[in-house]
N, C-alpha and C positions, 0 to 999 in steps of 0.2 A: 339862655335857652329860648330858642323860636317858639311862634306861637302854633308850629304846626307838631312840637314835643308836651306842649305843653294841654293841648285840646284832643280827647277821641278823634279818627277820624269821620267818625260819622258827626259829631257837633263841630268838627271843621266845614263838610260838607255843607252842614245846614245854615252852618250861618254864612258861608258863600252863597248859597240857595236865597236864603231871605235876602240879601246886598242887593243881588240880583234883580228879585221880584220887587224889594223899594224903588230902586231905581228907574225899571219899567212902567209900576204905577203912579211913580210919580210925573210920568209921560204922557200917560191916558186919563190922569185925574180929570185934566178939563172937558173929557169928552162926558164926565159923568156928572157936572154940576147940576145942567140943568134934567129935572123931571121927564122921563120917555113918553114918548107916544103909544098910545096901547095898539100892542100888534091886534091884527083882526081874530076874530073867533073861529075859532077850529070852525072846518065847515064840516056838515052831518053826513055822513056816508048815505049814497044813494042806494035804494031798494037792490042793486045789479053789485053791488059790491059787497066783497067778502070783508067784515068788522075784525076789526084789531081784539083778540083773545081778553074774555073779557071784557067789564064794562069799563067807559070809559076813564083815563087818570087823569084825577083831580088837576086842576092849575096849581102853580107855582110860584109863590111871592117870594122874591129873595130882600134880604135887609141886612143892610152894612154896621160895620162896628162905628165906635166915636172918631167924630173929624173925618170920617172916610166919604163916600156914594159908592151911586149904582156900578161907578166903571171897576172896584174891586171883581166882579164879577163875570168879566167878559169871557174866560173861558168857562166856568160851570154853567153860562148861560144857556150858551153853542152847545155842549155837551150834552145838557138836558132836552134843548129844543130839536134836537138832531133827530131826521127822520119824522117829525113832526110830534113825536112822542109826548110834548108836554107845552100847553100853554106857558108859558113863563113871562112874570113881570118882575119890576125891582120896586121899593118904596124908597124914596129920597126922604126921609125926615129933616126939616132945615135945620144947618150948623148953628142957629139960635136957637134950637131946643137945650130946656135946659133941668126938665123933667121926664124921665123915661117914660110917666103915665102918658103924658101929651103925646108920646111916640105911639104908645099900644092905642089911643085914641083916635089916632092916625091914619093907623094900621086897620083897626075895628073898620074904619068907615071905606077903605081901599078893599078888603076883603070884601063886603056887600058888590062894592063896585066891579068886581072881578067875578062875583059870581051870577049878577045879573046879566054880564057882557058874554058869558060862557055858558048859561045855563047850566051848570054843575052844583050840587048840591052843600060839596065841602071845595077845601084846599089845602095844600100844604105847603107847610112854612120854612124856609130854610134860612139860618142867622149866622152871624160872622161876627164874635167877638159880642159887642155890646147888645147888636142884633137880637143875639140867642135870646137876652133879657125882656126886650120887645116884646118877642114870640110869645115868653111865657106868660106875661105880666097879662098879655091879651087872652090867653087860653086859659090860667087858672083865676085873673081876680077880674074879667067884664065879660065872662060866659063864651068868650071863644070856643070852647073845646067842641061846640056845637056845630063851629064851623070846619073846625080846622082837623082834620083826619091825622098829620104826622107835623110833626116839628124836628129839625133836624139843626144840630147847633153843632158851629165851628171852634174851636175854641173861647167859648163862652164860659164866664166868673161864674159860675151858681152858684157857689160858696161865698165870690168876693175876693176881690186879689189886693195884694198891699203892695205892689208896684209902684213906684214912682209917688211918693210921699209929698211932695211939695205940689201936685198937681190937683190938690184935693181943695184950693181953690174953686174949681169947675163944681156945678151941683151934681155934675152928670158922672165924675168921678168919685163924685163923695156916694153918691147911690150903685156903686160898682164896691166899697169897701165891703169887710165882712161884716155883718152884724147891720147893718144901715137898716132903716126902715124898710127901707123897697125889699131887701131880701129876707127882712125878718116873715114880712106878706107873704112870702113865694114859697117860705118854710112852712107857714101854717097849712093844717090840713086842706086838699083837694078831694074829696069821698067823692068818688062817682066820673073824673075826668075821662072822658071820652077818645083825648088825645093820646098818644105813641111817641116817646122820644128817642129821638138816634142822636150822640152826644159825642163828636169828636175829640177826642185829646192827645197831646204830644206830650210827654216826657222833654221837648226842647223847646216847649213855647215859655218862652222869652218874659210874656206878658202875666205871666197867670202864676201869681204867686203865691201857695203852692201851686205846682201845674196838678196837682189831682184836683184842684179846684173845680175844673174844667168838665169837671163828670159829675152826672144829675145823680143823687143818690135824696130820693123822697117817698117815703111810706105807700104813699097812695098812687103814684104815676106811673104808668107802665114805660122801663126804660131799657134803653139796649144802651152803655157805654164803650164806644172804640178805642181803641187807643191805636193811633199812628206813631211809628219811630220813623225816627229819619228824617223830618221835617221840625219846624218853626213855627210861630204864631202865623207869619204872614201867607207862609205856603199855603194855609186849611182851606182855603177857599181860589188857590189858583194851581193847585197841583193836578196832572193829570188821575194818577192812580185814584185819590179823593174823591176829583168829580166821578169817576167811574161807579166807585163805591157810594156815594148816593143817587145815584142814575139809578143802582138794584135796587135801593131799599127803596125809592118812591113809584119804583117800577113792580114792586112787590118781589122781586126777583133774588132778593139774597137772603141767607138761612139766619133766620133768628129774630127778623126784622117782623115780626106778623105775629111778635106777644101779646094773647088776647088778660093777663095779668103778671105781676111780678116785673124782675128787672134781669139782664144779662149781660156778661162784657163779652169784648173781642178784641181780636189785635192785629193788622197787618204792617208789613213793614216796607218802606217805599227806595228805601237804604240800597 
């Protein structure tokens, strides 16, 4: 029996989908080794000009999962900065990191630096995979949440995934399993976090073992879980319908995204 009897067509599609997206990023990886140049700073609307609805939206740090960079990102970039609608930068953490905190340390010190360059008061954070872990590590355990208005995670481990067993060599995998110290941290109470999460997940990411894993469920964090069908691990961070769908939510513009407590899901399908 073929493997096209044998697979849904929709986990056919997706995983032609991700072949795909491997393939391409493994084309543009070297445009993303080395650290960007920070674009200039939004210039301030003149007294004679009519202001964008609203006060200004925050900039935008995006952050790649493990072994990756900034080039996983090239279309949510484009998508976010379109129109001029969002300052946006990427964080390169170096492929010798080998503690997720050194990353959120990283990150702590790039967020200063992003909001002195922009005069804006917060930012928000958007993560891919290991990324997400970043995000959070900097917002609930070194006072981030201060800074950081929304955290939006792509298929990201919150729970910890058991994926690929012999790879736990790596320190940076063994802090992705479930129970590990780093996410025992993430588990303890946050009373009072300031931050909003948008928490993508697939039902066919590949990576995330359980894929419910992938959804932030914690007492104290105001969260909104997605759930995307029809895609894969790799698609979360280069598929079009995606980038669109947190284009509303950091744009304030999509329904559910603006819980001032509690948690909610949703679900689109890109199939």
């Amino acid at each position: 029996m073929g493997l096209a009897h044998k697979l849904p067509t929709t986990a056919l599609r997706a995983t032609v989908l991700e072949l795909a997206i491997l393939t391409a990023h493994l084309l543009v990886y070297p445009t993303g080794v080395l650290a960007e140049r920070r674009p200039a700073a939004p210039r301030p609307p003149r007294p004679d000009e009519v202001p964008l609805r609203g006060a200004p939206r925050p900039p935008v740090i995006l952050l790649h999962g493990f072994t990756d960079n900034r080039s996983v990102f090239l279309l949510l970039r484009r998508t976010l900065a379109e129109g001029g609608r969002h300052h946006v930068e990427t964080l390169n953490y170096s492929p010798l990191t080998t503690d997720l905190r050194a990353a959120a340390r990283r990150l702590a010190r790039q967020v200063e630096e992003v909001l002195a360059h922009t005069g804006q008061g917060r930012v928000d954070l958007v993560g891919h995979s290991l990324g997400g872990l970043v995000a959070r590590y900097y917002v609930q355990r070194l006072g981030g949440d201060a800074r950081v208005r929304t955290v939006v995670t792509l298929g990201t481990p919150h729970h910890g995934t058991r994926i690929a067993p012999l790879m736990d060599a790596h320190p940076l995998v063994r802090q992705m399993r479930p129970d590990s110290p780093i996410l025992t941290e993430l588990a303890a109470p946050a009373p009072g976090c300031h931050t909003r999460f948008a928490c993508f997940w697939t039902d066919l990411d590949q990576l995330m073992v359980p894929v419910t894993t992938a959804r932030l469920d914690h007492p104290d964090l105001v969260t909104e879980n997605i759930r995307v069908t029809g895609i894969g691990h790799l698609a979360l961070p280069a598929h079009p319908a995606v980038a669109a769908r947190i284009r509303r939510i950091l744009s304030g513009d999509a329904p559910g995204t603006l819980l001032e407590s509690g948690s909610a899901s949703g679900s689109f399908s890109v199939a």
